[in-house]
N, C-alpha and C positions, 0 to 999 in steps of 0.2 A: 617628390618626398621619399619616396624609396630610393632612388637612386644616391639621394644624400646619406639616406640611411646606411645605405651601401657603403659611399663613400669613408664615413663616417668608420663603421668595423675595420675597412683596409686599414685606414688610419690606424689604429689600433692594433695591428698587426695578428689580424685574425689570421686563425689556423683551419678551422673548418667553417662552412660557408655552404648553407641549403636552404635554395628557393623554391617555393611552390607557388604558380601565379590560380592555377587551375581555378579555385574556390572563387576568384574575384575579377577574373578577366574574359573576357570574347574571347580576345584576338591574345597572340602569344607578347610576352612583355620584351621589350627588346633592351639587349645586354649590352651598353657599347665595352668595345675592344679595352677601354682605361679601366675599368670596373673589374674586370678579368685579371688581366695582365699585371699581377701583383707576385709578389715573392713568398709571401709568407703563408699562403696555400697549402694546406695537403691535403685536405678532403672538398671535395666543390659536387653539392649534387642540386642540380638543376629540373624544374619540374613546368612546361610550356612556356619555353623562352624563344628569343631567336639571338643567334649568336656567330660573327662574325670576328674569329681569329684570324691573325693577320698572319702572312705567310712568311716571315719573320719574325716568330714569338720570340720573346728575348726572356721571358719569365717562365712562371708555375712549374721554375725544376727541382721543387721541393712536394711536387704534387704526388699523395701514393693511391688517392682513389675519386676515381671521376663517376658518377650517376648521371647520363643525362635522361628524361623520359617527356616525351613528346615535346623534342627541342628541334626546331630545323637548323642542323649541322651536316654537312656535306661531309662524303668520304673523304673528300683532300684533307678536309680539317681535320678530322678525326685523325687523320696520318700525319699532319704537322704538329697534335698533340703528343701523337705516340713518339715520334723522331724527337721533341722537346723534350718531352718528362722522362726521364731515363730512371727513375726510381718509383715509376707506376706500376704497383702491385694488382689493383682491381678499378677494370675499366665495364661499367652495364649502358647497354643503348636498349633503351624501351619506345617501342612507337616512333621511331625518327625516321621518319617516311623518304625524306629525300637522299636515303643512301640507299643505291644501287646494287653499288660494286665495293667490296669492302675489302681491301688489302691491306693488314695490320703486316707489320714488318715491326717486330722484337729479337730479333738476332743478338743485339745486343745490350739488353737489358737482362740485369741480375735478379729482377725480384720480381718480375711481371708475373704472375699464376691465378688470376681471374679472368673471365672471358665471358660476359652474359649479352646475347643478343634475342629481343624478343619482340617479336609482331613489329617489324620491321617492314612493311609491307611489300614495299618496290623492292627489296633485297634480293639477289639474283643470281651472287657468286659470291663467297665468303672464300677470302685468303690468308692463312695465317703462316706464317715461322716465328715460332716462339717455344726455343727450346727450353723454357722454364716454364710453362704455362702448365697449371695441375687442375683446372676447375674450367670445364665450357658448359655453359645452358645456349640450349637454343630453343626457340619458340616461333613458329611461322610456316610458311610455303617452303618445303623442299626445294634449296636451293645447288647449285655448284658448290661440293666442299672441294680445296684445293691445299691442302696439309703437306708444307713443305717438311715443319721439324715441330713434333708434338711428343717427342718419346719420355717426357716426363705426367702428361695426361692422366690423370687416378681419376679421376669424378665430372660423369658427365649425365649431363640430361638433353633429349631429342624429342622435341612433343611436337611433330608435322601437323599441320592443317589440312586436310582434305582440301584436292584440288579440284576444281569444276571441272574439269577437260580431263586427258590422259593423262597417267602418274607416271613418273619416269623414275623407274625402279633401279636405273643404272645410276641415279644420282646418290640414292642411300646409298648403295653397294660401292661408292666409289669412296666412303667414309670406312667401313668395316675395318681396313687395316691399319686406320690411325686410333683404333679402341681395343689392342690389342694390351696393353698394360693397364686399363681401366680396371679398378677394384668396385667401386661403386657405378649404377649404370641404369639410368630411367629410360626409357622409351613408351612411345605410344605402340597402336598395333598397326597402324598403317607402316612404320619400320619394320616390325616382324612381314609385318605382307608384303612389303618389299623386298625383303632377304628371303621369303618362301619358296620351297622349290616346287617344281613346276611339273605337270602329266610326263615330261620328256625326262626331268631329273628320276623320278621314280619308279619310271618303267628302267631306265637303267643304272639304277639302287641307289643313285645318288641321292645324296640329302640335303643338297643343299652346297649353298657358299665356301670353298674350304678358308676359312677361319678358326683360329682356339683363342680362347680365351682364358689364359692361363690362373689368371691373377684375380678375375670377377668373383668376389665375395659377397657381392649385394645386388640383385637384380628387382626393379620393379614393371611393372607392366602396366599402362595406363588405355583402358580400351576407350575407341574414338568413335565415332560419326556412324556410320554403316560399316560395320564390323563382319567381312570375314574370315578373321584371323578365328583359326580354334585351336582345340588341343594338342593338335598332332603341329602345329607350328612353332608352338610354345617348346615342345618335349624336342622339336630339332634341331632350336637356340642353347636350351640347357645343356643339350648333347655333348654341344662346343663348349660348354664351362666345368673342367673337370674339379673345380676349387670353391664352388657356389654352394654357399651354405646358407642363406636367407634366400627366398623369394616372395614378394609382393606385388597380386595381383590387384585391380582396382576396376571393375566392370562399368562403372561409372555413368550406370542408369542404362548399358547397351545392351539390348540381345545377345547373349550368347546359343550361339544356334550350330548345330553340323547342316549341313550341304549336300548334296548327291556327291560331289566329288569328296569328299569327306566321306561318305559313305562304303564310295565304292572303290575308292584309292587309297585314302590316308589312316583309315581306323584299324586297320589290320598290320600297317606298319608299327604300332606304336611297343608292341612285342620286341620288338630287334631294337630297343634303345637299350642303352648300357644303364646298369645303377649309379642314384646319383648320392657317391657314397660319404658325403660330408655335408648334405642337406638336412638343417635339423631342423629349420625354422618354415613355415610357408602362412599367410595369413591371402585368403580372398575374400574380399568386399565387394558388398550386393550383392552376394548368396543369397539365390531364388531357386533352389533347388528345381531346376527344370533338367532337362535330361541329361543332356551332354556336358551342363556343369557338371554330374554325376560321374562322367569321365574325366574328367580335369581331377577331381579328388580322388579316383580312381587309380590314376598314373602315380600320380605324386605316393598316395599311401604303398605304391609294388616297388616302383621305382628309388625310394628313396628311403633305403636301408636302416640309417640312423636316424629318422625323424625323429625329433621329439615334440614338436608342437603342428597340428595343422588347426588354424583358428578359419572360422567361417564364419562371416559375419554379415548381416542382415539387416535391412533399414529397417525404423521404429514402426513404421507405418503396415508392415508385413507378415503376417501372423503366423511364423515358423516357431518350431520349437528352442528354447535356450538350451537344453540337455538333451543327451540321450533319453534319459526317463519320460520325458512328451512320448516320444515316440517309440520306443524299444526297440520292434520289431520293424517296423521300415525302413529302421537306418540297420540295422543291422548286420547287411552287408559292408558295412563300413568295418566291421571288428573281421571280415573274411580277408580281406585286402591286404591289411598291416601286414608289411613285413619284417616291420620293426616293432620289437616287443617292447618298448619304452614310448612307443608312437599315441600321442593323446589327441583326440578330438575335439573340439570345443566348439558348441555355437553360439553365436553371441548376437545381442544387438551394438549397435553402430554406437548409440549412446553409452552403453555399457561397458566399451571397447578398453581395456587397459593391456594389452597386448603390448608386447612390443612394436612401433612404429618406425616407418621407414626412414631415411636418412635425408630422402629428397620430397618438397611440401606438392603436391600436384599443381597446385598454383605460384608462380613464385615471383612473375613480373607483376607490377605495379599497374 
């Protein structure tokens, strides 16, 4: 009956076309190749299906946006889609387990500039040329980035999964120079901890990856899993964005804690950062006033000349204060700090939150 149904819309020369089998099936519902293979396509988003393109698509070249999310499509397919639809703008893969090895080839495609790949499990090496391409999300296990031609790239998000075994820090680091024209820019902190420099960078003053990021106007921060990313990691990235004027942190229920090496390495460094002279905005969520958050608010208020808003904000459930007036004298040193005379403080709770909000959702696959 569905399949007639299906049928039925082709007939009719539908335009857009989105299945959800999820709600009412086991097993994934299977798409034959005739149900597909129609002309008058441009949006198709698909939601556990199984689906077999034939390696001779003669159709869907009017297609500009594909959704697949827990579809078993193989990487070939995915690439006889991309070489077909030559006028595909946004391409998202959620959950489609059996792709590996992923080599998008857009060289010559005029419009392509979406790119969302999430929890992709088996995923292992991501390839792309696509010199139009302005929007990647990724979501999963740090994989092989291999970026032929991305110099069009403004907006991207990186949210690594914690891996059981050792984390291979040369695979972030082998991304850093395809996110050099990014204006907008999510990461989790295992990317920071990956890009962090190390007992041997700092005994010989280095800080770190040489990187600038010229162009980054928007940074957010999303802390993960077992978090040793802290402040002095945070203020070594920003170092690199001489043009960053919003930043958003998100502790996102983690510890934030210093370390003996923190202690006895990195807190003393944090003096020899330069000012961050066009940062007006900063907002961090699940403010727990514990110590070394105290340092975090700390840099930001010396560091960052022209602040005008620092928002701290607190879940409902946590009995801090909403104003200075709670507390006066406790926070107090927070009015010693400012080194911006227009620099305002604000606490908030979560619920109470009308701040300005960041660009990118923390959650954004399906």
């Amino acid at each position: 009956m569905v399949s007639k149904w299906i049928e039925i819309s082709i007939s009719k020369g539908v335009e857009e076309l989105e299945l959800n089998f999820i709600p009412a099936r086991i097993d994934p519902f299977q798409i034959s190749r005739d149900l597909i293979d129609v002309e008058s396509l441009r949006v198709l988003k698909l939601t556990f299906c199984e689906l077999n393109f034939p390696p001779n698509l003669t159709s869907l070249h009017l297609l500009d946006t594909l959704i697949l999310k827990k579809v078993e499509i193989t990487a070939e397919m995915v690439e006889t889609l991309i070489l077909n639809c030559t006028l595909l703008e946004t391409l998202e893969l959620v959950r489609c387990d059996a792709i590996r090895q992923l080599k998008l080839s857009a060289r010559n495609h005029k419009r392509f500039k979406v790119l969302k790949l999430g929890d992709c499990s088996d995923l292992s090496l991501i390839e792309i040329d696509a010199p139009t391409l302005r929007t990647f999300y990724f979501y999963g296990q740090v994989p092989i980035f291999l970026f032929t031609e991305v110099s069009q790239l403004k907006d991207a998000v990186l949210n690594f999964i914690p891996t059981k075994g050792f984390m291979r820090h040369s695979f972030i680091r082998n991304i850093l120079d395809n996110l050099t024209d990014v204006s907008v820019l999510t990461v989790n902190s295992i990317f920071l901890e990956g890009i962090s420099p190390s007992y041997e960078d700092l005994k010989q003053n280095a800080r770190g990856l040489p990187f600038l990021y010229r162009n980054l106007k928007e940074f957010q921060l999303i802390m993960q899993g077992g978090v040793y990313c802290n402040t002095y990691d945070i203020a070594a990235f920003l170092d690199n964005c001489p043009s960053i004027e919003k930043v958003f942190i998100d502790f996102n229920e983690c510890s934030f804690e210093g370390s003996i090496y923190w202690e006895m390495h990195q807190k003393q460094e944090l003096e020899s950062f330069g000012f961050l002279r066009h940062l007006k905005f900063v907002k961090v969520k699940g403010f727990r006033f514990q110590e070394h958050e105290h340092e975090l608010v700390k840099f930001f208020l010396q560091k960052a000349i022209n602040l005008e808003t620092l928002a701290l904000v607190s879940s409902m459930n946590r009995l801090y204060p909403c104003s200075y007036s709670d507390d006066i004298e406790r926070y107090q040193k927070y009015f010693l700090w400012q080194s911006s005379p227009r620099a305002r403080v604000t606490f908030l709770y979560d619920c109470k939150d009308k701040t300005t909000r960041p660009t990118h959702q923390k959650i954004w696959q399906g």
